[in-house]
C-alpha positions in Angstrom: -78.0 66.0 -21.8 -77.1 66.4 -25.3 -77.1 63.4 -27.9 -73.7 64.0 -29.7 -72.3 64.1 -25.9 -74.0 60.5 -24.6 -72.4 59.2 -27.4 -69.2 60.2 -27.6 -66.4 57.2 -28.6 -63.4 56.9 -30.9 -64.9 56.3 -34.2 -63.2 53.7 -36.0 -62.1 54.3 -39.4 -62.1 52.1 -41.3 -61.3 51.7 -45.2 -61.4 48.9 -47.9 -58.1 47.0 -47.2 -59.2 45.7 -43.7 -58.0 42.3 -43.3 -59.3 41.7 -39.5 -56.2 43.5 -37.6 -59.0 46.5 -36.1 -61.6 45.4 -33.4 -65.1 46.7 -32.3 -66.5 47.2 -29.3 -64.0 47.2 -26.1 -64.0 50.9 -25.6 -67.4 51.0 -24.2 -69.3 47.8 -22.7 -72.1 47.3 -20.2 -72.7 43.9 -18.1 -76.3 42.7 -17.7 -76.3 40.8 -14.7 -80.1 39.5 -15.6 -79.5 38.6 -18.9 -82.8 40.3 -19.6 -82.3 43.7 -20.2 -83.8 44.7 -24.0 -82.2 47.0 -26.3 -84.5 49.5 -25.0 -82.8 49.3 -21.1 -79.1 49.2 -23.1 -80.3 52.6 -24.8 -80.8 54.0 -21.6 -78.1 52.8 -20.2 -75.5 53.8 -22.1 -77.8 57.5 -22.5 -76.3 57.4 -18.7 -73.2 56.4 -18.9 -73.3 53.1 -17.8 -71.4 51.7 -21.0 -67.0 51.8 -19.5 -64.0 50.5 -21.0 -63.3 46.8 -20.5 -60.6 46.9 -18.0 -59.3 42.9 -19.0 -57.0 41.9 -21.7 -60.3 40.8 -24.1 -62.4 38.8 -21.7 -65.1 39.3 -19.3 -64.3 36.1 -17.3 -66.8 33.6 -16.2 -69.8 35.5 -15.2 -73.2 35.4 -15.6 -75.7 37.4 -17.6 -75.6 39.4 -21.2 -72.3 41.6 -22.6 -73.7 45.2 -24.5 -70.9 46.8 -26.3 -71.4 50.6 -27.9 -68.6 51.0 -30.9 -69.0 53.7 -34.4 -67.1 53.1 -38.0 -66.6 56.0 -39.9 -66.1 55.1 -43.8 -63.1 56.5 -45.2 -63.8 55.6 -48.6 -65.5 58.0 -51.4 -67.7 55.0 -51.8 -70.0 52.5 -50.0 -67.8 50.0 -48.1 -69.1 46.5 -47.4 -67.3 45.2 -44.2 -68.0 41.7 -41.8 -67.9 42.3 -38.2 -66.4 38.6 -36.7 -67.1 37.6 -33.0 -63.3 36.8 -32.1 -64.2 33.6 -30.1 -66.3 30.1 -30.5 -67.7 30.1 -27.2 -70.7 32.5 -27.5 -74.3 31.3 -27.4 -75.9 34.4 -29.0 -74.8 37.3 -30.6 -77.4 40.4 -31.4 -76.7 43.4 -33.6 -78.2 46.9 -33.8 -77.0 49.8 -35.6 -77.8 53.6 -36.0 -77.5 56.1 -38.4 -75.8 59.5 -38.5 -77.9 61.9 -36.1 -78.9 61.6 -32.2 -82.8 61.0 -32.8 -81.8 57.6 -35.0 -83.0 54.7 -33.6 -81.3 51.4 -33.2 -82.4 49.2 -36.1 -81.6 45.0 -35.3 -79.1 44.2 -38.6 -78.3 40.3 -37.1 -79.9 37.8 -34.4 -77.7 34.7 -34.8 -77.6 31.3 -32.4 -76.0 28.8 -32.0 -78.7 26.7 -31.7 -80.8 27.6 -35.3 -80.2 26.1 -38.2 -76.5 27.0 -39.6 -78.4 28.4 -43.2 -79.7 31.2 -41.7 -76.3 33.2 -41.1 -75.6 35.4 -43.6 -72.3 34.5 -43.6 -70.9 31.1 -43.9 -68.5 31.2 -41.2 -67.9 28.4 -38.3 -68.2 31.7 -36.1 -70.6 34.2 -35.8 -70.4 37.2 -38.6 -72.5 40.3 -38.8 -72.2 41.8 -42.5 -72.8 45.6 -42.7 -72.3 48.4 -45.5 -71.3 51.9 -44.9 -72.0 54.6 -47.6 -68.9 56.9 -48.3 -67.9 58.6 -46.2 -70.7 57.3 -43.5 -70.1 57.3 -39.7 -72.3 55.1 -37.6 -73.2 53.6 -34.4 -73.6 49.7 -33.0 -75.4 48.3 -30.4 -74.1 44.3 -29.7 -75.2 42.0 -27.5 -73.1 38.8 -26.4 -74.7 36.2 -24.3 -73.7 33.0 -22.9 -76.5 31.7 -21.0 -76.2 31.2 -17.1 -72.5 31.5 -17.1 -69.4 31.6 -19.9 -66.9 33.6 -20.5 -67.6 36.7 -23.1 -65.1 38.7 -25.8 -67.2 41.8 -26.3 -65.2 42.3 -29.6 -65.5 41.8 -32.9 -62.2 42.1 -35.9 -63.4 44.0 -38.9 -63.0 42.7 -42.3 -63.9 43.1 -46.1 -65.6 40.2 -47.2 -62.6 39.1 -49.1 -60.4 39.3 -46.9 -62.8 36.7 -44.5 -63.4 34.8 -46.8 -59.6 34.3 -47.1 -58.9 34.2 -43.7 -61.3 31.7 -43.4 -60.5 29.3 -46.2 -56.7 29.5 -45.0 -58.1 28.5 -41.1 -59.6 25.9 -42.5 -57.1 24.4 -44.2 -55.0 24.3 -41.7 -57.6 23.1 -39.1 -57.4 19.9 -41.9 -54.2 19.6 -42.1 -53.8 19.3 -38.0 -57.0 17.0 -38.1 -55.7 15.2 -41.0 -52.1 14.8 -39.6 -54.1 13.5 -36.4 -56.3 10.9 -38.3 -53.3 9.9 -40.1 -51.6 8.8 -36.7 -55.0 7.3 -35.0 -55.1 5.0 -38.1 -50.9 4.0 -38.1 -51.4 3.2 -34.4 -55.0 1.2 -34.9 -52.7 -1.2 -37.3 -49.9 -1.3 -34.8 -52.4 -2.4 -32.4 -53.7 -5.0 -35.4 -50.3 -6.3 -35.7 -49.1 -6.5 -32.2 -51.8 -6.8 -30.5 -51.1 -3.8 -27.7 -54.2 -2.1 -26.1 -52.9 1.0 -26.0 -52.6 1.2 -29.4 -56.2 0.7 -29.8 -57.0 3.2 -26.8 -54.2 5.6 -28.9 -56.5 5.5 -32.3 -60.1 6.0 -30.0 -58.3 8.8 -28.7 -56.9 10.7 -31.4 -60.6 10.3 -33.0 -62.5 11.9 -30.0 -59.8 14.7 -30.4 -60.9 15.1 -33.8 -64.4 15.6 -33.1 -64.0 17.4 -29.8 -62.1 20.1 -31.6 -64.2 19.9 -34.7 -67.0 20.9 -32.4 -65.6 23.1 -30.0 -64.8 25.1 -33.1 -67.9 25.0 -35.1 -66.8 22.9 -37.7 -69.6 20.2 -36.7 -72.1 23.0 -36.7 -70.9 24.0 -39.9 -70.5 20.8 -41.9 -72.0 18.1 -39.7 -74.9 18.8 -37.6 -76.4 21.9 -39.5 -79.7 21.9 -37.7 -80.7 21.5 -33.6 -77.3 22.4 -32.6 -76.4 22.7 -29.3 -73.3 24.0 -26.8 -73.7 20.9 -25.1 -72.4 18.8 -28.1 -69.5 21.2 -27.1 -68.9 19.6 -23.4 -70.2 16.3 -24.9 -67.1 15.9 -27.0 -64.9 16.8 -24.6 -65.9 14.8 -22.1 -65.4 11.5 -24.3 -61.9 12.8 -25.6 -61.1 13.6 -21.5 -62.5 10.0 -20.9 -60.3 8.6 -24.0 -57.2 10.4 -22.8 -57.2 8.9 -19.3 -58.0 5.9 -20.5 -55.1 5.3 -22.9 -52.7 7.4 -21.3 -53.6 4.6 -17.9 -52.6 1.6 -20.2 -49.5 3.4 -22.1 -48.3 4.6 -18.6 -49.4 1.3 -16.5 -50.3 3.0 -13.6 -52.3 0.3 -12.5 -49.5 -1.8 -12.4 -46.1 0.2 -11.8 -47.9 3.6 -9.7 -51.3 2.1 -8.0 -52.0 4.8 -5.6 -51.3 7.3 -8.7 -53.6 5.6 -10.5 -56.9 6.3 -8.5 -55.8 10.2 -9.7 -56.1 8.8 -13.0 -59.5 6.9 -12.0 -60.9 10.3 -10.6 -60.2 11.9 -13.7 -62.2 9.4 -15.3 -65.2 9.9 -13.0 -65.3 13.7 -13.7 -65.1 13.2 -17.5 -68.2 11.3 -16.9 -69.9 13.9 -14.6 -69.0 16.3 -17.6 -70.8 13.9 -20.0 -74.2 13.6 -18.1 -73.8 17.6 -16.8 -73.9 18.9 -21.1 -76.6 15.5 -22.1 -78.3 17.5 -19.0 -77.7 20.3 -20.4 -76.7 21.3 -16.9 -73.7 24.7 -17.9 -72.6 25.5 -14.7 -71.8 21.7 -13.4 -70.6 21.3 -16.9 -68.0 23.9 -16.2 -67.1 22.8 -13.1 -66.2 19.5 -14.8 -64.1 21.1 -17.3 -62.2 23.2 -14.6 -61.6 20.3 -12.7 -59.9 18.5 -15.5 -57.8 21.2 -16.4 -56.8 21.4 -13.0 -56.0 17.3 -13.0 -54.4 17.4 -16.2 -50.6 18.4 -14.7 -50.6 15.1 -12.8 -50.2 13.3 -15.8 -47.0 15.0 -16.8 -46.0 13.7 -13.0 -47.0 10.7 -13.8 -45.3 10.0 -16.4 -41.9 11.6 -14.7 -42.4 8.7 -11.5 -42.6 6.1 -14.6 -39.3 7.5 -16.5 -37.9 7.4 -12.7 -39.0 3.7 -12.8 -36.9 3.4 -16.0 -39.5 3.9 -18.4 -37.8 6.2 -21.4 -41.0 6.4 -23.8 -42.8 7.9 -20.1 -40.6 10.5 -21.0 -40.9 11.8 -24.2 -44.5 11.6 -23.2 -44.2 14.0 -20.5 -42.9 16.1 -23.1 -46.0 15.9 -25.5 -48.0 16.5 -22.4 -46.4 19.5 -20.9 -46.6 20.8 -24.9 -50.7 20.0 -24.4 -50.6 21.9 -20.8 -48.9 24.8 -22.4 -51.4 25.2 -24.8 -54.3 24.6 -22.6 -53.1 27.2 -20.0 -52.6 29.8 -22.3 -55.9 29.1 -23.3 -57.0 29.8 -19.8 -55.4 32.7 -19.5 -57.1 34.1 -22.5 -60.5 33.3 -21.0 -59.5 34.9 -18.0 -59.0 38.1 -19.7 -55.4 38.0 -18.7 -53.7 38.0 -22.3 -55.6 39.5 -25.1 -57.2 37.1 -27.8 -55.7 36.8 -31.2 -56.0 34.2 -33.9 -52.4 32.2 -32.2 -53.6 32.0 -29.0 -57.1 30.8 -30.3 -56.1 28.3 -32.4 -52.9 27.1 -29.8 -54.7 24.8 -27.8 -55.2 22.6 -31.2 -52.2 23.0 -32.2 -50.4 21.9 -29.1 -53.2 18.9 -29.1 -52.0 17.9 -32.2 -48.1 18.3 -31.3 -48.7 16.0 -28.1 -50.4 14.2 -30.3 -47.1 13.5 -32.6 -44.9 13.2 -29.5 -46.8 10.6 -27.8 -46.7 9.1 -31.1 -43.2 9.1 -31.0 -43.1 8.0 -27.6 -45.3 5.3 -28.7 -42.6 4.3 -31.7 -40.1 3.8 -28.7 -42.1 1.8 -27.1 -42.6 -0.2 -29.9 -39.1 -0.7 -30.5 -38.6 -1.6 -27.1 -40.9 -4.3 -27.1 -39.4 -5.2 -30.2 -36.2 -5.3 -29.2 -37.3 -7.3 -26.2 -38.9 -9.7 -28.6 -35.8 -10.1 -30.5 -33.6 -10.8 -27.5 -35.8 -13.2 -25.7 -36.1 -15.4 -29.4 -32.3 -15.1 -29.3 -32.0 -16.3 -25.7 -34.5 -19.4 -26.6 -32.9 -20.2 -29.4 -29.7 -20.4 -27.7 -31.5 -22.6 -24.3 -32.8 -24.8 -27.2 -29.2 -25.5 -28.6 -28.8 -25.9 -24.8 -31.2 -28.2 -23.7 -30.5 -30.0 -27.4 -27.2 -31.2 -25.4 -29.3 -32.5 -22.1 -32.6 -33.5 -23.3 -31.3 -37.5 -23.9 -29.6 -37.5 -20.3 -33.1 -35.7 -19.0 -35.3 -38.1 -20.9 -33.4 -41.0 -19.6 -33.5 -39.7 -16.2 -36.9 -39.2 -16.2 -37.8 -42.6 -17.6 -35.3 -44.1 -14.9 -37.6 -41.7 -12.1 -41.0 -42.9 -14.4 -40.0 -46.7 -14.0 -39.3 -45.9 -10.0 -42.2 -44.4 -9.1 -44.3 -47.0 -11.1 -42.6 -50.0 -9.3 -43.0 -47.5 -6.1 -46.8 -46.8 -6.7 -47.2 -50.9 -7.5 -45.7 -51.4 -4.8 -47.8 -49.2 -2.8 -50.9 -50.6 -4.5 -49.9 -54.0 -3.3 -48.7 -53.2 0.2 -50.2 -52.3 3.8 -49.4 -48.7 4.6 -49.6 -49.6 8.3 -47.3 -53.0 8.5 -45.5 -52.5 5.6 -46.7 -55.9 4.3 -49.1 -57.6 1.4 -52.5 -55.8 1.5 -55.8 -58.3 1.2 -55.4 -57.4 -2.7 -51.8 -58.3 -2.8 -51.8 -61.5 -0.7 -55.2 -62.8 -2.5 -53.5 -62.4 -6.3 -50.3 -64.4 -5.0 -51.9 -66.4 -3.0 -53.7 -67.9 -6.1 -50.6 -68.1 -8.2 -48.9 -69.9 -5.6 -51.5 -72.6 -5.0 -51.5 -72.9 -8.7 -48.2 -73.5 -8.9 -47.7 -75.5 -5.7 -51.2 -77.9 -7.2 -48.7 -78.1 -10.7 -45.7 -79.1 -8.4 -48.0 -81.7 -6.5 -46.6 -79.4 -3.3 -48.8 -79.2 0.3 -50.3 -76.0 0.9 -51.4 -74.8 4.0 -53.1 -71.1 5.3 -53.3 -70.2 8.2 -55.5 -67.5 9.8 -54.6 -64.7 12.5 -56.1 -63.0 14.5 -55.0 -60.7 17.2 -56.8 -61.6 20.4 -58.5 -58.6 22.5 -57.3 -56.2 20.1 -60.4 -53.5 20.4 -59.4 -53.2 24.4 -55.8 -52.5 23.6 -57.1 -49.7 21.4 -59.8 -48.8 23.9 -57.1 -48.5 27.1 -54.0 -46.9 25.7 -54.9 -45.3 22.5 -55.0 -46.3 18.8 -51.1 -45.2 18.8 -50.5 -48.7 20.8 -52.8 -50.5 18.9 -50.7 -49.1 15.7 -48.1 -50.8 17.0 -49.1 -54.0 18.4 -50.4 -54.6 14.6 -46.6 -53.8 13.3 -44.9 -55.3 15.6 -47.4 -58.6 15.0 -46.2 -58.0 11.2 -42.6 -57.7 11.8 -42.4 -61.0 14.6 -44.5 -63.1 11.7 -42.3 -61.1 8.7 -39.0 -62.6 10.9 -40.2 -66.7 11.4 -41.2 -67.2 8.1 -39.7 -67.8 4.6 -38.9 -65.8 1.4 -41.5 -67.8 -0.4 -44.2 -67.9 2.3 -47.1 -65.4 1.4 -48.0 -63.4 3.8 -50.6 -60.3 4.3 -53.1 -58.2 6.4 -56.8 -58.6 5.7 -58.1 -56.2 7.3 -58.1 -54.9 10.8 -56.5 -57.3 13.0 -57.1 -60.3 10.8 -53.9 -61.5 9.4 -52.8 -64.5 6.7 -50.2 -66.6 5.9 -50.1 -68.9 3.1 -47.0 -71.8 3.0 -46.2 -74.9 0.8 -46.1 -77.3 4.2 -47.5 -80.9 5.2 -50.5 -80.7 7.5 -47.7 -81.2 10.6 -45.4 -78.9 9.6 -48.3 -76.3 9.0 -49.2 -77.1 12.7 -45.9 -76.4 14.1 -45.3 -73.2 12.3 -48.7 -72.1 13.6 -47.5 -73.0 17.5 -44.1 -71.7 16.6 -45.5 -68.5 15.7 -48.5 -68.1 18.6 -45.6 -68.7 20.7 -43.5 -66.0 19.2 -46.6 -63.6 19.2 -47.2 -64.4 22.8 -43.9 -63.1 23.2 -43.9 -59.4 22.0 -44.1 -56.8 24.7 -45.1 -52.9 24.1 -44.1 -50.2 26.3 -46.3 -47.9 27.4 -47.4 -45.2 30.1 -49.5 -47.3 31.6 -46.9 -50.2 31.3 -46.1 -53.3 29.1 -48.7 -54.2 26.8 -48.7 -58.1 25.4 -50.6 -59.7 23.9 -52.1 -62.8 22.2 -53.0 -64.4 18.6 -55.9 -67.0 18.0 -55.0 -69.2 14.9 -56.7 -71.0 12.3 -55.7 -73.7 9.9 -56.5 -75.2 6.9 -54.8 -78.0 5.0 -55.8 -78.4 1.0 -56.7 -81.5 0.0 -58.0 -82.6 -3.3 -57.9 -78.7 -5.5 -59.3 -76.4 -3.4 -59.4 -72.7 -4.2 -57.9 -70.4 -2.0 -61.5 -69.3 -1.3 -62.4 -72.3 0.0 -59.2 -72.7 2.3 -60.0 -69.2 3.5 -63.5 -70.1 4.6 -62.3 -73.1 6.1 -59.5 -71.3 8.1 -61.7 -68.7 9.2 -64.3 -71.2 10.5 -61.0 -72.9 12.5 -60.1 -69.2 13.7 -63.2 -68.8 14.7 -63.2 -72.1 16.9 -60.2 -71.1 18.2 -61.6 -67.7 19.8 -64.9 -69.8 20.3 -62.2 -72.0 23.0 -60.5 -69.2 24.9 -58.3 -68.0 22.3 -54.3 -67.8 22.2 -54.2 -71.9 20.4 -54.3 -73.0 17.3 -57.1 -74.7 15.9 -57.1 -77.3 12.8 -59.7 -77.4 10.2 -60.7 -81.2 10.1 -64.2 -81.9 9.4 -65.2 -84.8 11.7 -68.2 -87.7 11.6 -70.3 -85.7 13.6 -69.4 -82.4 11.6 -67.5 -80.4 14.1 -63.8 -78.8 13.9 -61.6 -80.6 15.9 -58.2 -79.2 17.4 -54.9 -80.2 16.4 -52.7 -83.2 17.0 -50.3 -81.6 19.4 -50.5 -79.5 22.4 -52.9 -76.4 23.1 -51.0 -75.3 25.7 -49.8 -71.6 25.4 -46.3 -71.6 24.8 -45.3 -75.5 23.7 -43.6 -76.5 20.6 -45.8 -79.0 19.3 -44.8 -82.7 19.9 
C-alpha cells in the first residue's frame, strides 16, 4: 500500500490569527486497550487502518488504556508559523507528541513527553494544562502522532485547540483572571461568614467558611492551578481526588448543620451520613492512590448530590424559607456538575463554557447559599429581637406581681418551716412529740415548774405484749394499737402535760402533779388503755400498758426521773404487768408499789 494513501486526512490549515477556535486530532484516533502499545505498534496501526473517526461529542468515556490520535497542519503563511497545540481538558495523566515531515519515508520524531507528575518547569509552556509548541515553515504540511493516557481508567479528549503563542498566552492570562475573581469572590464570602460565625456564634457559619476554602483548593487543583503555582514538584492526580473528597466531606457537613437534618429530617439524614462515609472512602482510595475505587467514589457522590436539593425542599415544607433559596444554589451546582458529566461522557462536545461551568455554578451556589445564609441570619435576628421585646414586656409584667409573689412565697417559706419543725419535733406514726421533742420540753418545763416551786411527776409507758400483737396479726395492727394508745393518752390529759413516744412501744408523759395525783392519773389512764379494742380478721385485739412513776424531789434532772421511771416500769412488767408501779426507794433498797390499788381497772382510793 502506498504511503500518501495510509495517510490520507483533512489537513488542517492553519494561519497566523489562530486564537484556539480549530482542533486537532478527532478525525482519526486509535484506542489502546493495553496502554502499552509504543509509537512503533501506532505506526503500524494506523499504516492499517486502524486509526477511525471519534464517533462521541469529544470524549472517549471512562475506559481504560492509551488514546493515539493521527491529525496534519498545512501552513498557509509565506513564512514559518509558530503555533501551541492545547490538550482541551485537565484530566489527562500524560500527553506524548510525535511529528513527521513532508514525505511517506519520514519518521515520527517525539517533539513533547509531558506528566503530570514531573516537575511543572519542564513544560515548555507555562500553562495549568498541557501545551505542545511546534513551528511550521511556510507553506509546510505535516503530520502528528499524540498519545493521551490516563492510567487504568479516566476519561480522554483526543483533541487539542490550536493557537499562536499570543493568542494562549492571552487566553490564558484572561482564564486566570477570572478563575481569581470566582476564587476571590468565594474567599471573600468564607471569610464574611467565619466573622458571622465570630459574632453569633452559629456552627454553620464556621462549617460555611471550611467549606468555601476546600472549594478553593479542590478547584485550584482539579484545574492545575496548584500544580502550577503551589506544588510545582511530585505532583500527583490524587491531590486531585484528595481535594475533592475534603470539599465533599465539608459540603455535607455544613450543609447537615444549615439544613438540621439531624434534628427536623432524621431518617434523611443518614443519606447525608452516607455521603459523608463515601467522601472518606474517596479520601483513602486517591492517599491510596487506588483510580478506579477513587472513581467510583466520585460517581457515587454525584449520584447522592440531588438529594440535597430534596432535602432542603422537605425543610422549606417544614417552613424553613432560607432551605429554599438553598435548594436554588444547589440545583444551580447540580446543573453545572451534570453538564459536566455529560461532557465526560462524550455526549456534548467540550468547549471552554462547559469546562469552566462547573466552577462557575460552584461559585454561584456558593453566593446563593450565602444569601440563604443572610436570611437566616435575619431570621434569627428577628427572632432575637422579638423574644427581647416579649421579656421586656413579662418583666414590666412580673414588675406588677413580684411584691404579691414575694410575699406569698415568704407566707409558703414561713409554712413549710413551722411544717418541717413541726415534723422535726413530731412522731410520724402517732402524730405526737418524738423522743427529741418531748426531752427539749420536758427540760423547760421542769425548769420552769422547779422556778414555780410546782410538783412534777413522769410517768413511763409501756405497751404490754406488744411484739405478739405484731407477730399474730401483722405490723398494720400493731400500727394501730401504738396510735390508738397515743390518741386514748392525747384525750385524758391536759394542754400543758408533755407528752411523747420514745421509741417503739415506750411511751412518756411528763405533768406538774403531787405524788397522789400523779398516781391516779397513771390508774386513770391504764384503765383507759385497758379499754381500747382493735378490730381485726382474726377478731378484737386489746390490750394492756405497764406504768412507771417517778416523783421529783429535791432538783432532779429529767434524766434522773427518767431512770428512775424506767426502773419502776421495769418493776411493773417484772410483777405481771398492766399496774402501776411507784418509784420509792425503800430501807432495804427495793421499789415499792403505790399507795392505792393494783387491781386492773380501779380508780385509785
Amino acid at each position: 500500500m502506498s504511503g500518501p494513501a495510509v495517510y490520507a486526512v483533512s489537513a488542517v490549515e492553519v494561519g497566523a490569527g489562530e486564537e484556539g477556535s480549530q482542533r486537532t486530532g478527532q478525525g482519526s484516533v486509535w484506542h489502546d486497550p493495553s496502554g502499552k502499545a509504543d509509537l512503533s505498534a501506532a505506526v503500524d496501526a494506523l499504516r492499517s487502518g486502524e486509526f477511525t473517526p471519534l464517533t462521541s461529542a469529544g470524549s472517549t468515556g471512562l475506559k481504560k488504556g492509551s488514546y493515539w490520535s493521527y491529525f496534519e497542519l498545512q501552513n498557509t503563511e509565506a513564512h514559518n508559523l509558530p503555533l501551541r497545540l492545547e490538550y482541551v481538558d485537565h484530566q489527562l495523566i500524560r500527553l506524548r507528541a510525535y511529528s513527521r515531515g513532508e514525505g511517506d519515508g519520514s519518521e515520527f520524531q517525539k517533539i513533547a513527553d509531558q506528566a503530570m507528575g514531573e516537575p511543572f518547569a519542564r513544560r515548555p509552556v507555562f500553562h495549568n494544562r498541557f501545551v505542545v509548541p511546534v513551528e511550521l515553515a511556510a507553506g509546510e504540511s505535516r503530520g502528528f502522532l499524540a498519545r493521551f493516557d490516563s492510567e487504568e481508567a479516566g476519561f480522554v479528549f483526543p483533541s487539542m485547540r490550536i493557537w499562536s503563542p499570543d493568542a494562549l498566552s492571552k487566553s490564558h492570562t484572561g482564564e486566570t483572571a477570572v478563575l481569581a475573581f470566582l476564587f476571590g469572590g468565594i474567599a471573600l464570602i468564607s471569610l464574611f461568614s467565619l466573622i458571622v460565625g465570630v459574632t453569633t456564634g452559629d456552627s454553620s457559619f464556621f462549617a460555611y467558611f471550611v467549606y468555601g476554602i476546600s472549594k478553593i483548593i479542590a478547584w485550584g487543583t482539579i484545574l492545575g492551578f496548584t500544580h502550577q503555582y503551589v506544588v510545582q514538584n511530585h505532583f500527583h492526580w490524587s491531590y486531585m481526588s484528595a481535594a475533592g473528597a475534603i470539599s465533599i466531606f465539608c459540603g455535607v457537613v455544613f450543609d447537615r448543620l444549615f439544613l438540621q437534618t439531624r434534628k427536623c429530617t432524621p431518617r434523611l439524614d443518614y443519606i447525608l451520613l452516607l455521603m459523608m462515609l463515601n467522601a472518606a472512602v474517596l479520601l483513602v482510595s486517591a492517599l491510596l492512590q487506588i483510580k478506579q475505587v477513587a472513581l467510583i467514589s466520585i460517581t457515587l457522590a454525584l449520584l447522592f448530590y440531588p438529594v440535597m436539593t430534596f432535602i432542603a425542599l422537605v425543610r422549606w415544607r417544614q417552613g424553613s424559607s432560607e432551605a429554599a433559596v438553598f435548594a436554588i444554589g444547589w440545583t444551580l451546582l447540580l446543573s453545572g456538575l451534570f453538564y459536566q458529566a455529560l461532557r465526560d461522557l462524550g455526549l456534548v462536545e467540550h468547549n471552554l463554557l462547559n469546562y469552566y461551568l462547573p466552577p462557575l455554578s460552584s461559585f454561584v451556589e456558593m453566593v446563593t447559599i450565602m444569601a440563604a445564609m443572610g436570611i437566616k441570619l435575619r431570621r434569627v435576628r428577628l427572632q432575637g429581637l422579638e423574644s427581647e421585646r416579649q421579656y421586656r414586656r413579662h418583666l414590666e409584667q412580673s414588675k406588677v406581681k413580684l411584691e404579691g409573689l414575694v410575699r406569698a412565697r415568704t407566707e409558703e417559706l414561713e409554712k413549710a418551716k413551722q411544717q418541717a419543725e413541726m415534723e422535726a419535733r413530731t412522731d410520724p406514726l402517732t402524730g405526737i412529740r418524738n423522743r427529741r421533742s418531748f426531752l427539749a420540753e420536758a427540760e423547760l418545763c421542769i425548769k420552769r415548774a422547779y422556778r414555780k416551786g410546782e410538783p412534777v411527776s413522769l410517768l413511763m409507758f409501756d405497751i404490754d405484749h406488744f411484739k405478739s400483737i405484731n407477730d399474730n396479726h401483722g405490723h398494720g395492727i400493731g400500727d394501730e394499737a401504738l396510735r390508738q394508745f397515743s390518741y386514748t393518752i392525747q384525750d385524758k390529759i391536759r394542754e400543758t402535760d408533755i407528752f411523747g413516744r420514745l421509741g417503739g412501744e415506750e411511751f412518756a408523759l411528763l405533768i406538774t402533779e403531787t405524788k397522789p395525783d400523779a398516781l391516779h392519773t397513771a390508774e386513770r389512764l391504764r384503765d383507759n388503755i385497758a379499754g381500747i379494742r382493735l378490730p381485726c380478721p382474726e377478731g378484737t385485739v386489746q390490750f394492756t400498758s405497764s406504768i412507771g412513776v417517778a416523783c421529783a424531789h429535791q432538783a432532779q434532772t429529767l434524766e434522773q426521773l427518767m431512770r428512775e421511771a424506767d426502773e419502776a416500769l421495769y418493776s411493773a412488767k417484772q410483777r405481771g404487768r398492766d399496774q402501776v408501779v411507784e418509784y420509792r426507794q425503800s430501807l432495804s433498797g427495793e421499789l415499792v408499789t403505790p399507795d392505792v390499788s393494783t387491781e386492773p381497772g380501779m380508780e385509785p382510793a
